[in-house]
VOBA-170645 format. One record per residue (C-alpha): z, x, y. Coordinates in steps of 0.1 Angstrom, whole numbers, plus 5000, padded with zeros to 4 digits. Each point is the difference from the previous one (the first is absolute). Layout:
<nodes>
ZXY;...
</nodes>
This chain:
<nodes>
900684204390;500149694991;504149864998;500349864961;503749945011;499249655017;499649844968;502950114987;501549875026;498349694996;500949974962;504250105008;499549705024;498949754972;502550124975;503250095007;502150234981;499450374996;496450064988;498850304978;498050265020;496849875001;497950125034;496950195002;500350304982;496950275012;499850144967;496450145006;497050155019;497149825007;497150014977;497050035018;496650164976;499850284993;497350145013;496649825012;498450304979;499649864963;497950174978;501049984964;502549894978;501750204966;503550024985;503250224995;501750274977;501050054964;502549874984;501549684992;498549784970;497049974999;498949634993;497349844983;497049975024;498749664982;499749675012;504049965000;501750055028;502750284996;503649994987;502649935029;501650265008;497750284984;497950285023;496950034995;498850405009;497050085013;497650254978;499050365013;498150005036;496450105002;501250275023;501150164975;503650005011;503249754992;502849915025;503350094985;503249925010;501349685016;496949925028;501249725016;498849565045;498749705014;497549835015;498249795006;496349965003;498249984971;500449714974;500749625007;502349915024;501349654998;498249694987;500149715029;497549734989;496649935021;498349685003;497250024978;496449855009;498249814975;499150184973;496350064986;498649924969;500050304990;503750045007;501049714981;498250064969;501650335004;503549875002;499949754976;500449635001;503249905020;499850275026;502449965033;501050185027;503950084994;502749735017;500850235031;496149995013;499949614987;503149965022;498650155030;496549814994;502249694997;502050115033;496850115017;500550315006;499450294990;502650174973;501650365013;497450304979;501750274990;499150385000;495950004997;499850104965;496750115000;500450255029;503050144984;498150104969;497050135019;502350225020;501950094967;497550084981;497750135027;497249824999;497749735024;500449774976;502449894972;497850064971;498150315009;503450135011;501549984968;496650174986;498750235027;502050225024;498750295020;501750244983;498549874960;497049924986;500949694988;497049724998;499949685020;500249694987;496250045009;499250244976;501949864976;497349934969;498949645005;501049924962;503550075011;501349644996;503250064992;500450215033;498849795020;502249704991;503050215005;499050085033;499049625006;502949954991;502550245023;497549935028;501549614996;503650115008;498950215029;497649765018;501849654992;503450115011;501949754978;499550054966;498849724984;500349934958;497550074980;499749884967;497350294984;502050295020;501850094966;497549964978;497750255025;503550295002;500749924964;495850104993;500350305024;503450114985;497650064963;497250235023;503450165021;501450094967;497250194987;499950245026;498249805029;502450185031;497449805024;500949694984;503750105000;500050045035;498849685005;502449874982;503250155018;498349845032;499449664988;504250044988;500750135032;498349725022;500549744982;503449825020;500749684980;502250004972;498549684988;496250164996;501250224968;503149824995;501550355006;502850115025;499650245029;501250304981;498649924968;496649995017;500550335018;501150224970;496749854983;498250135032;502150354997;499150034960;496249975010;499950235028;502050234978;497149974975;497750055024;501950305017;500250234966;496250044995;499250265017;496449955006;500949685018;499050045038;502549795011;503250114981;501750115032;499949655014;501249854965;503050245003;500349945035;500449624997;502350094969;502450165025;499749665025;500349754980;503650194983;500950045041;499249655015;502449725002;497249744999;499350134960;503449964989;499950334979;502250235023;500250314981;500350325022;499850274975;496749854987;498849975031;501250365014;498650154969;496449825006;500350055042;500550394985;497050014981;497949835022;500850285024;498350264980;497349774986;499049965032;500950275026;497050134997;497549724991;501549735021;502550155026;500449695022;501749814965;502250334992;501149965035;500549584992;502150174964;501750235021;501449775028;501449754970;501250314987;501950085028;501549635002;501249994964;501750335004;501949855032;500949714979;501150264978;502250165027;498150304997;499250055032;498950334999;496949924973;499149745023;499750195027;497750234980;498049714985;499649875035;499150355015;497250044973;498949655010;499350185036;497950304984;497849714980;499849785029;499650215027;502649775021;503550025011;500849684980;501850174972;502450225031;500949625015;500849864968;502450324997;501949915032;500049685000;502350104962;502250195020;501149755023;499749724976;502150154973;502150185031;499150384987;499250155034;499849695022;500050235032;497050224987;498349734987;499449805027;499450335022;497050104977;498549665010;500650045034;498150324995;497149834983;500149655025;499250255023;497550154982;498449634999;500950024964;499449634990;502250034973;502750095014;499849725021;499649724971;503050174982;502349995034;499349625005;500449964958;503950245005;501349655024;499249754973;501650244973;503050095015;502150045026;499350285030;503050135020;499049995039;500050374997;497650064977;497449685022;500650205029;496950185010;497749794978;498149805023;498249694996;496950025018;499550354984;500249814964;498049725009;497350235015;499550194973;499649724978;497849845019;497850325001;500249944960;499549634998;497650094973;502250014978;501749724984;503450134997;499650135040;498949655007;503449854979;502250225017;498449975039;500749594989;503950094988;500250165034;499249745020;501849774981;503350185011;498849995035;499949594996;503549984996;500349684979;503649815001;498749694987;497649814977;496350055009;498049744994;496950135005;499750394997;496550014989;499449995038;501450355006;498250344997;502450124980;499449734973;496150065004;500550344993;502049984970;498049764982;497050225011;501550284981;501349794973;496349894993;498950404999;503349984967;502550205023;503149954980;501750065031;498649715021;501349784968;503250135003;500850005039;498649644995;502149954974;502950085022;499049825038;500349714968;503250074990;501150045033;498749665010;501949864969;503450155015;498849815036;499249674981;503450064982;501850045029;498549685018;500649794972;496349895002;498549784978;499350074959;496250015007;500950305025;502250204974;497549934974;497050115022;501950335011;501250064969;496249944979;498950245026;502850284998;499849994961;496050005005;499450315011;503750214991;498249884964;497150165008;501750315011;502350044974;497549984975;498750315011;503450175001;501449965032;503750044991;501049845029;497849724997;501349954964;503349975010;499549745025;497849804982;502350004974;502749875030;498249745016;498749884963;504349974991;500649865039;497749744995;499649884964;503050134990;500450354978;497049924979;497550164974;498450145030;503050165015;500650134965;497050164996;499750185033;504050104992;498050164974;497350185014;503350145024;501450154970;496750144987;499450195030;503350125005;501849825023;503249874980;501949925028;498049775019;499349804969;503649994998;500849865028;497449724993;501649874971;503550055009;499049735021;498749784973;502449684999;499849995040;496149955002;500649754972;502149795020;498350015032;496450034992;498449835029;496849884989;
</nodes>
């Protein structure tokens, strides 16, 4: 596990006097997807108000219910989780090749590419991408492509943008449009982009669900605040009110996804529009939309379920969500997330890390990704390590290198094998490295977070040498990088440091504020706390 306590030490060192507790505070599990498995998407439960499903986005602080389930059936009672896989991760900026013709008369006159990838074109390099956006929709809307995802899944009838009617202008713009945001990776402005929502908004109104759809995406993609002259949140409660639209006609075949991303978009940090009860009540009815149409994205509804309830402290209903997750899935995954509660949140620390024994040696790969996640999370007695062995974990991971989470966790472990005391300089040239960025490219939320850590942990050894400001700043750009990247898919843990290293470096600042936040929104009071108790200090010794 990686020791957070050096740069406290580091920061006592530089200010004397008797500093308010500010150290790494675990405050979460790691967020890796949910399930590889995506098949559809719906939304949640009665109750709450029900808001208009216009072209506005909703009220703050309203719920907006999901209607009745085509299965007949509506989830009651408080269905609570996390996750991880589906929508948009973070938004790093690409450099941008020239554009075509076609392209620009699309955009608009004035068209650039947005200051980070001009920066890195200037520097000549390369800017850092973030999560693949396009691959994260495909796999969240279970589809080859982004399009035909949102339109045609194997378990609806829904048309391809194929067989769309070639008069279908209106259609095909939108998805022009969305398509844009995927492929370009830095949203560019557009000067006829609100003229072409404001035109669909007049169809979407009138009853066109397709068209609503669209529309949610195109809110949902678009990751400039400047393009719409709209904030974050405002952008994504437009995108909630259309797939709401969309996701009470019942003869739409693609409600369950409009319900689905509902639920996300109220979960994920990267949406700013945290609202758990909307988003357990849409996770619940997307269970019983879809248990039988789409298992693999009940199972998705059911593993988020399970990590709201934990928020929740009801540990119990998450263990049920996560068990259901199993009987969708047909894995373990959901039994793994279960211990790896126990000893997090120190239930049953003894049986839980004896159940994955039990499944290590089963070659459980799950098991084995959660018991590398447990030493970046918190602290295990020598006790409770002893009989875990290495070179069992790292074979069975290996044996699952497939998988992107497998492949983050096999890189974690080596990483601890490396036993850094110092600034590296170059750590691209280790496997370990090559492994995480490998997985990080697949979108494993937990290769952005154990990179977000080595990071932070490289900050504390540049700290601790007094090396130069372009060191600190690189470490820290790097650590902030990727713990962003993680907490915006609800990695608690990587909220609270990013919030830390935001406060360490630049002082306690709107960034630290936020993520203080997000702490509070998923339940962990204390650790936000202790953040801002520490306030005035980071002030004062912000060192960048």
């Amino acid at each position: 596990m990686l020791d957070f306590s050096k740069l406290q030490e580091q920061l006592d060192a530089m200010q004397s006097g008797d500093p308010a507790e500010g150290g790494r505070q675990t405050t979460g599990c790691g967020s890796t997807a949910a399930s590889g498995n995506a098949e559809e998407h719906p939304a949640g439960d009665p109750g709450g108000t029900v808001v208009s499903s216009g072209a506005h986005p909703s009220p703050e602080g309203s719920v907006i219910s999901a209607p009745a389930s085509t299965s007949g059936e509506t989830v009651v009672g408080s269905t609570r989780v996390e996750v991880t896989h589906t929508v948009a991760a973070s938004g790093g900026a690409y450099i941008e090749d020239d554009i075509s013709v076609e392209e620009a008369e699309w955009f608009g006159d004035g068209c650039e590419a947005e200051p980070a990838a001009q920066q890195a074109a200037a520097d000549g390099r390369q800017a850092a991408p973030g999560f693949d956006f396009e691959k994260i929709l495909q796999d969240a809307l279970g589809g080859s492509g982004f399009f035909e995802s949102s339109r045609t899944s194997q378990n609806s009838a829904r048309p391809s943008v194929q067989d769309q009617p070639s008069g279908d202008e209106l259609l095909e713009e939108l998805q022009k449009a969305a398509d844009m945001f995927v492929t370009q990776g830095a949203t560019r402005s557009y000067a006829g982009l609100k003229a072409l929502l404001d035109r669909a908004a007049v169809v979407a109104e009138k009853g066109d669900s397709v068209i609503c759809e669209q529309l949610a995406l195109i809110y949902t993609l678009i990751d400039d605040d400047d393009a719409l002259g709209m904030s974050r949140k405002a952008r994504t409660q437009q995108a909630v009110a259309w797939f709401y639209k969309a996701a009470c006609d019942m003869k739409h075949p693609s409600r369950g996804d409009c319900g689905l991303m509902i639920a996300e978009l109220s979960f994920l940090p990267r949406f700013d529009n945290v609202n758990l009860k909307q988003s357990r009540d849409w996770f619940g009815w997307s269970v019983e939309e879809m248990k039988t149409s789409a298992p693999g994205k009940a199972a998705d509804a059911c593993f988020y379920l399970g990590r709201i309830a934990e928020m929740e402290r009801a540990y119990d209903e998450a263990a049920a969500w996560w068990a259901k997750y199993d009987d969708f899935s047909g894995t373990s995954r959901g039994a793994a997330e279960r211990c790896r509660m126990e000893v997090f949140r120190g239930l049953d620390e003894e049986k839980g890390i004896g159940t994955l024994k039990t499944m290590l040696d089963n070659g459980e790969p799950y098991a084995a990704v959660v018991l590398v996640e447990l030493r970046y999370i918190c602290s295990l007695s020598d006790e409770l390590r002893a009989g875990i062995a290495n070179d069992m974990i790292e074979r069975v991971l290996r044996q699952h290198a497939s998988l992107p989470d497998a492949r983050a966790a096999l890189g974690a472990l080596l990483l601890s094998y490396e036993n850094f005391n110092s600034y590296v300089a170059d750590p691209e040239s280790f496997e370990f490295h090559r492994l995480l960025t490998d997985a990080y490219k697949s979108n494993s939320v937990l290769a952005a977070f154990f990179l977000g850590e080595f990071y932070l942990d490289q900050f504390n050894h540049a700290l601790g040498a007094d090396a130069e400001q372009e060191v600190l700043a690189d470490a820290a750009g790097n650590a902030l990088f990727y713990l962003r990247q993680a907490a915006d898919m609800a990695n608690l843990t990587a909220i609270n440091d990013y919030a830390l290293v935001n406060a360490v470096s630049y002082g306690f600042n709107e960034e630290s504020v936020k993520y203080c936040g997000f702490l509070d929104l998923f339940g962990e009071h204390d650790s936000a706390e202790r953040l801002r108790a520490g306030k005035d200090r980071y002030n004062e010794i912000k060192v960048l």
